[in-house]
N, C-alpha and C positions, 0 to 999 in steps of 0.2 A: 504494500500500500504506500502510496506519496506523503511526502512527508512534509509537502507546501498547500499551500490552499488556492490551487490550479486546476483543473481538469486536463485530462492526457489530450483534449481536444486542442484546448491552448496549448498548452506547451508543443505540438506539432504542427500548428499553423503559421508558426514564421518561415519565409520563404526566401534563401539565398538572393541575394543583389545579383542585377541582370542589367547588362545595357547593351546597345549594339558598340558603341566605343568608349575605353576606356585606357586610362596614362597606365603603358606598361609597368612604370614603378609604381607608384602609389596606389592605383586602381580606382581613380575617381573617375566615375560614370558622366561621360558626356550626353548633350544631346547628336552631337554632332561629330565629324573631324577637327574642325578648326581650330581647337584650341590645342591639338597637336601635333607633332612635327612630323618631319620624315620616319624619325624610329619610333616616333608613338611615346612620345612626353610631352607632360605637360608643362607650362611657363615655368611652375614652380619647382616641378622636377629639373629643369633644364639649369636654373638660377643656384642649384645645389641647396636651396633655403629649408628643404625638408629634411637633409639629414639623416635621416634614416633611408636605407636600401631598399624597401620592399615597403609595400601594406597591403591588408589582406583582410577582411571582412567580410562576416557572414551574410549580416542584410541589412536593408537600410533603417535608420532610426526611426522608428514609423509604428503606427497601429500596432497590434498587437507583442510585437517584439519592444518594441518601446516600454509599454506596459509591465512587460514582464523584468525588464532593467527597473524602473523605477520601484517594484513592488520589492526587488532584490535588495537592492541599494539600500531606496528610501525608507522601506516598509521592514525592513530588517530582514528579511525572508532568506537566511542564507544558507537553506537545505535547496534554494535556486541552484547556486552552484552548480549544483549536478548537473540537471539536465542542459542551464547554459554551456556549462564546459563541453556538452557533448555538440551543441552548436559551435561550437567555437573549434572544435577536431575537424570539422567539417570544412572550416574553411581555410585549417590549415597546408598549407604548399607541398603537394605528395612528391616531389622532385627535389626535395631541398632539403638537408639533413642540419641538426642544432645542436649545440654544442651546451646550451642550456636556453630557461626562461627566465624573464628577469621580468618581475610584476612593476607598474608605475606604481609609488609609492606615495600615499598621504603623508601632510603633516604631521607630527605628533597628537598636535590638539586635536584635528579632523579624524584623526582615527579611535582617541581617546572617545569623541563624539559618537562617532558612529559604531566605535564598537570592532570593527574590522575593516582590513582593504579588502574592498570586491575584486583589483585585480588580483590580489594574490590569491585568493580564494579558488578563482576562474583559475589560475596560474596550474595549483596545485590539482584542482579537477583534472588539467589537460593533462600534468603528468601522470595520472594513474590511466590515465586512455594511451598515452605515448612512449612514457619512461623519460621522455626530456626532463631531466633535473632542473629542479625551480632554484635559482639563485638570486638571495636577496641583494642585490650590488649596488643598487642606488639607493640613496638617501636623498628628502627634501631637506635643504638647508635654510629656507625661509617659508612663509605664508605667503601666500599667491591673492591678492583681490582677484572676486571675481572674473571670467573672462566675458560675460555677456554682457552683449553692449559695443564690443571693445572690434576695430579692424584688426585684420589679419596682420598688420606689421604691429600692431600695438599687441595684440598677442602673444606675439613675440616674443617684444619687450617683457611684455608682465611674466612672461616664463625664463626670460634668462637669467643664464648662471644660478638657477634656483634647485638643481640636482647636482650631488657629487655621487664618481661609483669609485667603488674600489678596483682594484685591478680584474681585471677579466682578457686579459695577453692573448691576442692570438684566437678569440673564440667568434664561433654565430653565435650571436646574439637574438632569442627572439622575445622580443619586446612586448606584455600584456597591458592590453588593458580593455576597460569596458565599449567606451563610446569614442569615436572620432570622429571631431568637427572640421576644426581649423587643418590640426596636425598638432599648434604649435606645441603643446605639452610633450608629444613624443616626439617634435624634434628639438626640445632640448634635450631629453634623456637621452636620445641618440649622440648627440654633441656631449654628454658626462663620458657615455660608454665610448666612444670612438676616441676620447683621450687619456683613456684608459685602458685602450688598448684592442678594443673589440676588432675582430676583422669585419661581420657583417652584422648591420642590426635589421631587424625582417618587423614590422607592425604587425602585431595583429590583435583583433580586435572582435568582441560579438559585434559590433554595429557602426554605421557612419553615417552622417548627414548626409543625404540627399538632395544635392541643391538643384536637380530636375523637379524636385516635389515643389508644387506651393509654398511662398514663403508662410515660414510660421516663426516669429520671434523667437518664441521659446528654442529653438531646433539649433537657436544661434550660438548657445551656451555648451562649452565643453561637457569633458565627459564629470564636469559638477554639477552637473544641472539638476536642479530639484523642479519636486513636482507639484509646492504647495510653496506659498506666500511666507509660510509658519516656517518652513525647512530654510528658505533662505535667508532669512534676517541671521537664522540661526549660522548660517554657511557664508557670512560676508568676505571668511579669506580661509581659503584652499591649505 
């Protein structure tokens, strides 16, 4: 018997991210060609500003997969885990071998708050589907203001030099976490790990904005996004 308060109906109706064109690296869903190039990058990939080697996402941030991150997250529900992680196998890259996982890391006070990090949680799910050993290697070294609200360069900004990792020499790196918006959180972590030595750092993530969908404000907000008024006054820095 389940041990969340989901039905088996929910938890199988999220459905893998699809598009006809998408940035060989990072994997963000065009509508179209144009925004990339000859070998299939996009601006940002091109500008090296992402940092990380790869990203990889199960579906888009959206109805009911959305639902089920915030009921995780917000709602404490973190017998989630489970069956996320097993979303999360799914979209991980069957041609590409890991030398570990390395979960995005909360603040101290955010995690004192909530109780747990969801990516390590999700981290450590995948290793029992994989065997990829979870390694803790980064640390936040400050609190982060919110990202929502905020452009993609001030993103950025709000996330730099905000992770240190410890050494990891010479390894693939694949990088968890729950939601990707911008990037800009996992490409500082990628910039901690790559001067720390990592050879590749790979994204991956249950979910990603969808900027083919309608705009929706909320959607704007990294993977801190709360889902009630009450959660964010409580959540003003990361």
């Amino acid at each position: 018997m389940a041990r969340y308060p989901v039905c088996r109906g929910c938890i199988e109706t999220p459905e893998p991210l699809s598009a006809e064109f998408f940035c060989v690296s990072c994997r963000t869903p065009f509508q179209n060609s144009f925004p990339l190039d000859a070998d299939g990058r996009c601006a940002l990939c091109r500008s090296g500003l992402r940092r990380f080697d790869a990203a990889y996402s199960f579906g888009a941030y959206d109805g009911v997969l959305r639902e089920l991150i915030h009921l995780y997250k917000y709602g404490k529900v973190k017998t989630l885990a489970r069956p996320l992680s097993g979303l999360l196998a799914q979209a991980l890259p069957r041609d590409e071998a890991f030398d570990a996982s390395v979960p995005v890391p909360l603040y101290w006070r955010r995690r004192l708050q909530r109780g747990f990090n969801q990516a390590e949680l999700l981290a450590r799910g995948l290793a029992r589907r994989t065997g990829i050993p979870v390694v803790k290697a980064l640390g936040r070294l400050r609190p982060t203001p919110t990202q929502a609200g905020l452009s993609n360069s001030a993103r950025r900004q709000n996330v730099s030099k905000a992770f240190r990792s410890r050494s990891v020499q010479g390894k693939r790196i694949l990088l968890i976490d729950d939601v990707m918006t911008t990037g800009a959180t996992a490409a500082s972590c990628a910039r901690a790990l790559k001067r720390a030595g990592a050879r590749q750092v790979t994204l991956l993530t249950l979910a990603r904005v969808d900027r083919r969908l309608m705009f929706d404000p909320l959607l704007l907000e990294d993977s801190n996004f709360s889902g009630s008024s009450e959660d964010a006054q409580s959540r003003s820095f990361a």
